[in-house]
Biopython code that builds the backbone (N, CA, C, O; Angstrom):
import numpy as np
from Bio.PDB.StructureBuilder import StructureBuilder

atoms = [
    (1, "UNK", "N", (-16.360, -7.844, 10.371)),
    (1, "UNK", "CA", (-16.344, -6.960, 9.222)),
    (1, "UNK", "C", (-17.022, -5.642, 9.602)),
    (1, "UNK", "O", (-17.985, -5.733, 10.364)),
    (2, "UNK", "N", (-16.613, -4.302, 9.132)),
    (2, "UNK", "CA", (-17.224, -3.377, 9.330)),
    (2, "UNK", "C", (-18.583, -2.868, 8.558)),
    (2, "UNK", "O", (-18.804, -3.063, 7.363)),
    (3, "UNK", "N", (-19.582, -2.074, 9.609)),
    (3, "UNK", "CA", (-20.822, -2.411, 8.795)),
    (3, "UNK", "C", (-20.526, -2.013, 7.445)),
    (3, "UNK", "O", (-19.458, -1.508, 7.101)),
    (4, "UNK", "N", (-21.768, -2.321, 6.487)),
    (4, "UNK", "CA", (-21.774, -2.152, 5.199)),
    (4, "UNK", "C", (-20.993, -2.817, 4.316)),
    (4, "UNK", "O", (-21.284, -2.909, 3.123)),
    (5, "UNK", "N", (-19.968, -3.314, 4.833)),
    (5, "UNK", "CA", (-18.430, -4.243, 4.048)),
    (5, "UNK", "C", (-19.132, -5.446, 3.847)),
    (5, "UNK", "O", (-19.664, -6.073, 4.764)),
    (6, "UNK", "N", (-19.148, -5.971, 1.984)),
    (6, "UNK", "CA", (-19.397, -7.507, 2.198)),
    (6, "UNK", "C", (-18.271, -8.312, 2.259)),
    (6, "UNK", "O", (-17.199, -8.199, 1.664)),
    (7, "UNK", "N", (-18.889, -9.647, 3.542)),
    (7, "UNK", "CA", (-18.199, -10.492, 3.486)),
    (7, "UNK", "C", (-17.297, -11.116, 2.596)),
    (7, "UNK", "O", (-17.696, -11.857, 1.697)),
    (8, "UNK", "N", (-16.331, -10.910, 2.755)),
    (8, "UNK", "CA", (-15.251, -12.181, 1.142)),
    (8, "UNK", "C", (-15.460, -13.099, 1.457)),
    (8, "UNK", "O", (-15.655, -13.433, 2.626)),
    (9, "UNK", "N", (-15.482, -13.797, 0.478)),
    (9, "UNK", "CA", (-15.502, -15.826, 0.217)),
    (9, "UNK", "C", (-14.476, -16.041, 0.593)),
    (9, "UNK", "O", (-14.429, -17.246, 0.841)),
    (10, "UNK", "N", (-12.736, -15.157, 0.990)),
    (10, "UNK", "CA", (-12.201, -16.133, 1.077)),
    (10, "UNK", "C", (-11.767, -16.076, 2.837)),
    (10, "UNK", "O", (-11.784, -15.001, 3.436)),
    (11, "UNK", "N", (-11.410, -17.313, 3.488)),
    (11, "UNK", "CA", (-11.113, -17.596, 4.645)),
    (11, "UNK", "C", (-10.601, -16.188, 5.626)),
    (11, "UNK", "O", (-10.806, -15.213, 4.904)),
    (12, "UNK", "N", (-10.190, -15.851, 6.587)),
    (12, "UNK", "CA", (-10.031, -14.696, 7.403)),
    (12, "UNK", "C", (-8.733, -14.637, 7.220)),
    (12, "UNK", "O", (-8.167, -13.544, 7.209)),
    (13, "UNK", "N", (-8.044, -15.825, 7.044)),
    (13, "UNK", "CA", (-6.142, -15.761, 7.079)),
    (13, "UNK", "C", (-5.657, -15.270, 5.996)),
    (13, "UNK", "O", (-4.461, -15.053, 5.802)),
    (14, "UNK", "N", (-6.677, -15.038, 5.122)),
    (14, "UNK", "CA", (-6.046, -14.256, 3.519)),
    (14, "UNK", "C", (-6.079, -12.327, 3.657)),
    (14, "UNK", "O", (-5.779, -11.579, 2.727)),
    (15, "UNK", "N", (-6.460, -11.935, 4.863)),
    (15, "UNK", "CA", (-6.663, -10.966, 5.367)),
    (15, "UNK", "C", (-4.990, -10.014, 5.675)),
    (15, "UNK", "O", (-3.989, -10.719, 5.799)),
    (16, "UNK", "N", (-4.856, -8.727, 5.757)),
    (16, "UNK", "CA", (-3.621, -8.678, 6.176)),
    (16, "UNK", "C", (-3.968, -8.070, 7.580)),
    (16, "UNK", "O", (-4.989, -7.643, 8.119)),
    (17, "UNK", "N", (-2.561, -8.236, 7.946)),
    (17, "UNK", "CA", (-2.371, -8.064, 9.467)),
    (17, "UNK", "C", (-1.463, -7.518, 10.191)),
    (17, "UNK", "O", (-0.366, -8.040, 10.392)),
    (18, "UNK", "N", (-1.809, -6.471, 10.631)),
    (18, "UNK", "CA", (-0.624, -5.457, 11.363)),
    (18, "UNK", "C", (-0.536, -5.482, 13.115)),
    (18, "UNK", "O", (-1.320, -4.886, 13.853)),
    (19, "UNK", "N", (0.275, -6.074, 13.422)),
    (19, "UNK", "CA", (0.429, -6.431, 14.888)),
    (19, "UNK", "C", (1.047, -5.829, 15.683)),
    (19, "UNK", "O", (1.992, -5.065, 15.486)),
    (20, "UNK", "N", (0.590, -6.109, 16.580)),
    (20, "UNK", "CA", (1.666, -4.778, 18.191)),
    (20, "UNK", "C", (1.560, -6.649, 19.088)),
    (20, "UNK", "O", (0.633, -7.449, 19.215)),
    (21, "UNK", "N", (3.015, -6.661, 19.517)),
    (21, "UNK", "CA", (2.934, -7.484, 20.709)),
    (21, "UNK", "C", (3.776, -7.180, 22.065)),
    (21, "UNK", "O", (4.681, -6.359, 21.914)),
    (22, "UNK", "N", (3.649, -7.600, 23.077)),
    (22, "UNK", "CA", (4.608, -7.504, 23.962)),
    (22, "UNK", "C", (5.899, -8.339, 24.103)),
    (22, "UNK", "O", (5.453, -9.474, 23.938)),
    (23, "UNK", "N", (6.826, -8.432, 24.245)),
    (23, "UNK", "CA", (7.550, -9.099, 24.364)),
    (23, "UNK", "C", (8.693, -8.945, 25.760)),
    (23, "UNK", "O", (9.767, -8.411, 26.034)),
    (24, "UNK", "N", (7.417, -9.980, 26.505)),
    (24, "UNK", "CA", (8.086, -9.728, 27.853)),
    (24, "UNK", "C", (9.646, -10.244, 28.165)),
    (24, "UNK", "O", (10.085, -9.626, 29.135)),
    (25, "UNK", "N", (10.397, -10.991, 27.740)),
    (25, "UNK", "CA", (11.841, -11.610, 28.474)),
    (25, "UNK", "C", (12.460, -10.110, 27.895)),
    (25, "UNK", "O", (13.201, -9.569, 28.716)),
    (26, "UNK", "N", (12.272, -9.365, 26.622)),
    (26, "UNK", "CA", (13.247, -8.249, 25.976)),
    (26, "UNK", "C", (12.372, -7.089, 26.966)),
    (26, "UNK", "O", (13.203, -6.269, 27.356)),
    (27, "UNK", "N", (11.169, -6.792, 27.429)),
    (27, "UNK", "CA", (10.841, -5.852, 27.268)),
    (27, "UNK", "C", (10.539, -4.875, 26.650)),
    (27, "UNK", "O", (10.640, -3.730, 27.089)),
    (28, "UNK", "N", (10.031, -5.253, 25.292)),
    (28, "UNK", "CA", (10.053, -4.397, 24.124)),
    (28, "UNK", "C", (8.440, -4.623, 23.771)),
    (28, "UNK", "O", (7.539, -5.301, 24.264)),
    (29, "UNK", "N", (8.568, -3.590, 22.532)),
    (29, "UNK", "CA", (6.860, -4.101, 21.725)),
    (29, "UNK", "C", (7.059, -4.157, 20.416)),
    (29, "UNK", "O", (7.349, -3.135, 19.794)),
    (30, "UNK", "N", (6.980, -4.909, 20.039)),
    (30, "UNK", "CA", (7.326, -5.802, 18.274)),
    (30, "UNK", "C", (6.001, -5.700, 17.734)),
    (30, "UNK", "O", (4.866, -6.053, 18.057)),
    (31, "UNK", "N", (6.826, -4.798, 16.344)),
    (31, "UNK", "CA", (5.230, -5.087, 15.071)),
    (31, "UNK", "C", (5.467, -6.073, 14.251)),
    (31, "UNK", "O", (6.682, -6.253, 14.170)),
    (32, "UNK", "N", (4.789, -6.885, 13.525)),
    (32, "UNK", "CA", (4.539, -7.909, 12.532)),
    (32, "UNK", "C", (3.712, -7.421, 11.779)),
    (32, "UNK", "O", (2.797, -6.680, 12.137)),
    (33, "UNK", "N", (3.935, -7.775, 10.675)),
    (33, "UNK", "CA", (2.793, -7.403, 9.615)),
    (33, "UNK", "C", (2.403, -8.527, 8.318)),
    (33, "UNK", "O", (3.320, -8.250, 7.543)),
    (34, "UNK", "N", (1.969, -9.116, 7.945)),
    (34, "UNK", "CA", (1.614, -10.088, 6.670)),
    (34, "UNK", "C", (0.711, -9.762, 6.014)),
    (34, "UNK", "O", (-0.172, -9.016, 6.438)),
    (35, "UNK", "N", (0.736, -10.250, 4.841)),
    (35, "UNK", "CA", (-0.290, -9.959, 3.574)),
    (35, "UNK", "C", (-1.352, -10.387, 3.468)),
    (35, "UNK", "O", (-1.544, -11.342, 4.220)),
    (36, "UNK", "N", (-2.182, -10.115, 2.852)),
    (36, "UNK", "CA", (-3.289, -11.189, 2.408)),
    (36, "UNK", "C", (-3.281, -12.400, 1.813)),
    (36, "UNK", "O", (-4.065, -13.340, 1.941)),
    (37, "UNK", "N", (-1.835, -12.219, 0.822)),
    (37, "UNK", "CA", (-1.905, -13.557, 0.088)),
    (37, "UNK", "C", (-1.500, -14.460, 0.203)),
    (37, "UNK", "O", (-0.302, -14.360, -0.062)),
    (38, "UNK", "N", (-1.758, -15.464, 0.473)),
    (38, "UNK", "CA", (-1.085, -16.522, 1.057)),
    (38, "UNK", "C", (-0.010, -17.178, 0.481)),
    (38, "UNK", "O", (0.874, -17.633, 1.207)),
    (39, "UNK", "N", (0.047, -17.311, -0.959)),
    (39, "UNK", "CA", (1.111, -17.867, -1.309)),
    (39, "UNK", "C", (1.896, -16.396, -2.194)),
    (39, "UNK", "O", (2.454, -16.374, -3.291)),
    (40, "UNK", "N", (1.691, -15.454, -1.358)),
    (40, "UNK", "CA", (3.058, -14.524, -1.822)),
    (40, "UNK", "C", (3.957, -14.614, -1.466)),
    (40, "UNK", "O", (4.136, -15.528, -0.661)),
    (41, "UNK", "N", (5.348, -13.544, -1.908)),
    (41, "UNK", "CA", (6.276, -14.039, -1.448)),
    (41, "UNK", "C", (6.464, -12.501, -0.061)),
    (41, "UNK", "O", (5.575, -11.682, 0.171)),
    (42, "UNK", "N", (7.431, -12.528, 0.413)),
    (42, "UNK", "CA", (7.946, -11.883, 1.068)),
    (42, "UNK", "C", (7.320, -10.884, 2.617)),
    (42, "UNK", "O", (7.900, -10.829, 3.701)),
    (43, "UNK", "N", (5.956, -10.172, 2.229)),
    (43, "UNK", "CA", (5.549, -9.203, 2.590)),
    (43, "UNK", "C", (5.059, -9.553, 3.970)),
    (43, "UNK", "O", (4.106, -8.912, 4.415)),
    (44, "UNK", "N", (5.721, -10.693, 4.838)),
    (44, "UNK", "CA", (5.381, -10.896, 6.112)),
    (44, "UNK", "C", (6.554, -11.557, 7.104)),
    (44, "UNK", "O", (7.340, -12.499, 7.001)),
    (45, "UNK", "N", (6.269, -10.634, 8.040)),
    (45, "UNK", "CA", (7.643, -10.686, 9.122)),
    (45, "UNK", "C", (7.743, -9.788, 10.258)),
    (45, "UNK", "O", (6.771, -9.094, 10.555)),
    (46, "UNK", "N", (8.788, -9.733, 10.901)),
    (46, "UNK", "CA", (8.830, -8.670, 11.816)),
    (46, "UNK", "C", (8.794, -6.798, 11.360)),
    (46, "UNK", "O", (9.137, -6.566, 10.201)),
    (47, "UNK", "N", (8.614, -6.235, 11.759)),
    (47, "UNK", "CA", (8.832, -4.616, 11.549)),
    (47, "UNK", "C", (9.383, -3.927, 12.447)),
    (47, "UNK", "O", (9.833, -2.890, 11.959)),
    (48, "UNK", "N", (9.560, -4.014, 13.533)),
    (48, "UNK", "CA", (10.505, -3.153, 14.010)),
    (48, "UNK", "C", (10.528, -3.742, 15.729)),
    (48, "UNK", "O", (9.843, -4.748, 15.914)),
    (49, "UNK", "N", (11.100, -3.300, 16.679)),
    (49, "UNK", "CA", (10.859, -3.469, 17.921)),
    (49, "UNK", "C", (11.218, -2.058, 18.096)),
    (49, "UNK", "O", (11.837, -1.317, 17.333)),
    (50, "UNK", "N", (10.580, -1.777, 19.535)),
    (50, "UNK", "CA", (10.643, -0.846, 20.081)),
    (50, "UNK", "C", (10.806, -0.542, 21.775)),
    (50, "UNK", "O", (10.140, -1.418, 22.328)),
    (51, "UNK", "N", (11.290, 0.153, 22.576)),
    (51, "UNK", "CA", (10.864, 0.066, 24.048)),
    (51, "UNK", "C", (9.519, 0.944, 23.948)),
    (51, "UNK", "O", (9.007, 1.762, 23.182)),
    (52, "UNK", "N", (9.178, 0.142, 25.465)),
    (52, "UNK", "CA", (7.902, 1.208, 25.710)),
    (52, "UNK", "C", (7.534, 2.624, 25.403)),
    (52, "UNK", "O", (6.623, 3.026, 24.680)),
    (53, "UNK", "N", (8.549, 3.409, 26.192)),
    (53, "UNK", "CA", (8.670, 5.218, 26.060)),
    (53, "UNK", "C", (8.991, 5.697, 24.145)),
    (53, "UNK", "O", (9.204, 6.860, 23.803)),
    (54, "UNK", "N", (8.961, 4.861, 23.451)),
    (54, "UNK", "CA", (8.957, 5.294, 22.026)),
    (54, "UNK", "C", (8.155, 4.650, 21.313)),
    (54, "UNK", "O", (8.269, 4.583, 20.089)),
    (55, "UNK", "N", (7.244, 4.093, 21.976)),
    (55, "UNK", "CA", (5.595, 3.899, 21.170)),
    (55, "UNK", "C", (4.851, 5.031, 21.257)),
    (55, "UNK", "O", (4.336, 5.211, 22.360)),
    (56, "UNK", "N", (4.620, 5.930, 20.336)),
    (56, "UNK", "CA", (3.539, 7.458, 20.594)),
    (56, "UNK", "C", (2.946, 7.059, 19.365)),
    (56, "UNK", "O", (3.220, 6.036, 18.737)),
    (57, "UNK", "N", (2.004, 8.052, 19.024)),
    (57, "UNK", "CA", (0.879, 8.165, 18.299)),
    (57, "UNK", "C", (1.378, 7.869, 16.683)),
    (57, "UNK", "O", (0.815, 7.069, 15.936)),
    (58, "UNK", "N", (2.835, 8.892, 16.243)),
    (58, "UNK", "CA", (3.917, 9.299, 15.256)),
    (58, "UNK", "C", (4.267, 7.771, 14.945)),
    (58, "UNK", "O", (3.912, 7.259, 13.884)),
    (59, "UNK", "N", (4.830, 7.214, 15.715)),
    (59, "UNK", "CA", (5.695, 5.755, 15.421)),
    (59, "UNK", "C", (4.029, 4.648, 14.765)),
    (59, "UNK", "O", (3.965, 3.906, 13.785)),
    (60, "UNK", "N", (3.163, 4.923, 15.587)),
    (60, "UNK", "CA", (1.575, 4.135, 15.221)),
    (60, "UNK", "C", (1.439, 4.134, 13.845)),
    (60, "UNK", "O", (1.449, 3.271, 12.968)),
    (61, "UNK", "N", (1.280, 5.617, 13.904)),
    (61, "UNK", "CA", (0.758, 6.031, 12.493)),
    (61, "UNK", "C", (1.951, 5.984, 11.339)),
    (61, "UNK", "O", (1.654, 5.603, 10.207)),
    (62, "UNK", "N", (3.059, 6.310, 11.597)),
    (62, "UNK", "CA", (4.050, 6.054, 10.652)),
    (62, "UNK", "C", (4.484, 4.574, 10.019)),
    (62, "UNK", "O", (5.067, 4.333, 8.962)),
    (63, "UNK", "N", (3.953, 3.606, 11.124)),
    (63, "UNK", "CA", (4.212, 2.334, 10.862)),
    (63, "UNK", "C", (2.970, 1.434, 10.193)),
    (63, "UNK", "O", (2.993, 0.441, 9.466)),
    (64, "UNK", "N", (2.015, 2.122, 10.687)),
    (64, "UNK", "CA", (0.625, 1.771, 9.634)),
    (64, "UNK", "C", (1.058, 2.030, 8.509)),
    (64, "UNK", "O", (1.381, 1.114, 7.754)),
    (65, "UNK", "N", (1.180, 3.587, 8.076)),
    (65, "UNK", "CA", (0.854, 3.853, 6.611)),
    (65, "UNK", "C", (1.840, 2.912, 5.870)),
    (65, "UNK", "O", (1.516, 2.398, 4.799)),
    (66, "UNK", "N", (3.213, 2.659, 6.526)),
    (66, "UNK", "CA", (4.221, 1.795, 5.497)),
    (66, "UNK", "C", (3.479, 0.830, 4.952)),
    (66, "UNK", "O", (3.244, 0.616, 3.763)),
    (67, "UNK", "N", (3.065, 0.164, 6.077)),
    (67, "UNK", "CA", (2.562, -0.993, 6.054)),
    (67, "UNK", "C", (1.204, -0.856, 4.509)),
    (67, "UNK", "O", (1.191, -1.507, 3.464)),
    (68, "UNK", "N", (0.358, 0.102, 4.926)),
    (68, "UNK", "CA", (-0.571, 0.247, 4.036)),
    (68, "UNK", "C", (-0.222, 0.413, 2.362)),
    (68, "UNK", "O", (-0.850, 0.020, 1.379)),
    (69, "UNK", "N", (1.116, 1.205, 2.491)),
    (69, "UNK", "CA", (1.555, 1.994, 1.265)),
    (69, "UNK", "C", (1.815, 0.025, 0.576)),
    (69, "UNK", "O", (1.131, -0.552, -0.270)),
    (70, "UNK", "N", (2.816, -0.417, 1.219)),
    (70, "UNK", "CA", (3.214, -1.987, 0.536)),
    (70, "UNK", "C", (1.978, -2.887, 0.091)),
    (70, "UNK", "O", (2.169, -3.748, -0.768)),
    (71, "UNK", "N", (0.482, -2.679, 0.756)),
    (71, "UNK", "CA", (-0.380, -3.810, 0.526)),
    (71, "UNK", "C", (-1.012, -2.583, -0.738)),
    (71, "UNK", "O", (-1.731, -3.048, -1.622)),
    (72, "UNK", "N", (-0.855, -1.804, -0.746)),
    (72, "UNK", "CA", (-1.151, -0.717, -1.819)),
    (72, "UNK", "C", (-0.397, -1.268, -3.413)),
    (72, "UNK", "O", (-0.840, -1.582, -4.518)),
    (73, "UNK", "N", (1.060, -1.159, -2.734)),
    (73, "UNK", "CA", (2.284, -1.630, -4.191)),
    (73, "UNK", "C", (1.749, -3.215, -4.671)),
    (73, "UNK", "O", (1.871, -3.628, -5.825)),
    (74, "UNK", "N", (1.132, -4.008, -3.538)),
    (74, "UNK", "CA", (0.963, -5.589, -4.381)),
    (74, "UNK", "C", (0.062, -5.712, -5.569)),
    (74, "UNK", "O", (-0.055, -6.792, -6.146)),
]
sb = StructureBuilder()
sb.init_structure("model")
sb.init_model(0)
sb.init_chain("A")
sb.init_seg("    ")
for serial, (resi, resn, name, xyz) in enumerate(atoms, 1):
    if name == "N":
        sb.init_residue(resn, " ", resi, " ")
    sb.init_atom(name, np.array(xyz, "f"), 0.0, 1.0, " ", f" {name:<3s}", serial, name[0])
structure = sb.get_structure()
């Protein structure tokens, strides 16, 4: 947790989560993203793939804020 943030009571997996992975057999880098809530519906899955040379700073940040704007709409 970041300083000053209190701890939540509830477990770490109710947390949301915005992911970068590699995906070595494609060669690509895949985002995932899920919600906090566990028994919601929809708001977790893949987000996009990408090759290497079109991961920059623009695609980072453009793919955060979506992400942010939706845990914003729940």
């Amino acid at each position: 947790m970041p300083a000053g943030v209190k701890k939540s009571i509830h477990p770490y997996d109710w947390y949301p989560t915005f992911s970068f992975f590699g995906a070595p057999f494609t060669r690509t880098i895949g985002l995932h993203g899920r919600n906090a809530r566990r028994n919601s519906e929809g708001a977790s899955g893949p987000r996009g793939e990408y090759e290497p040379s079109q991961v920059n700073q623009e695609v980072v940040e453009r793919e955060l804020m979506k992400f942010v704007a939706e845990i914003a709409n729940w």
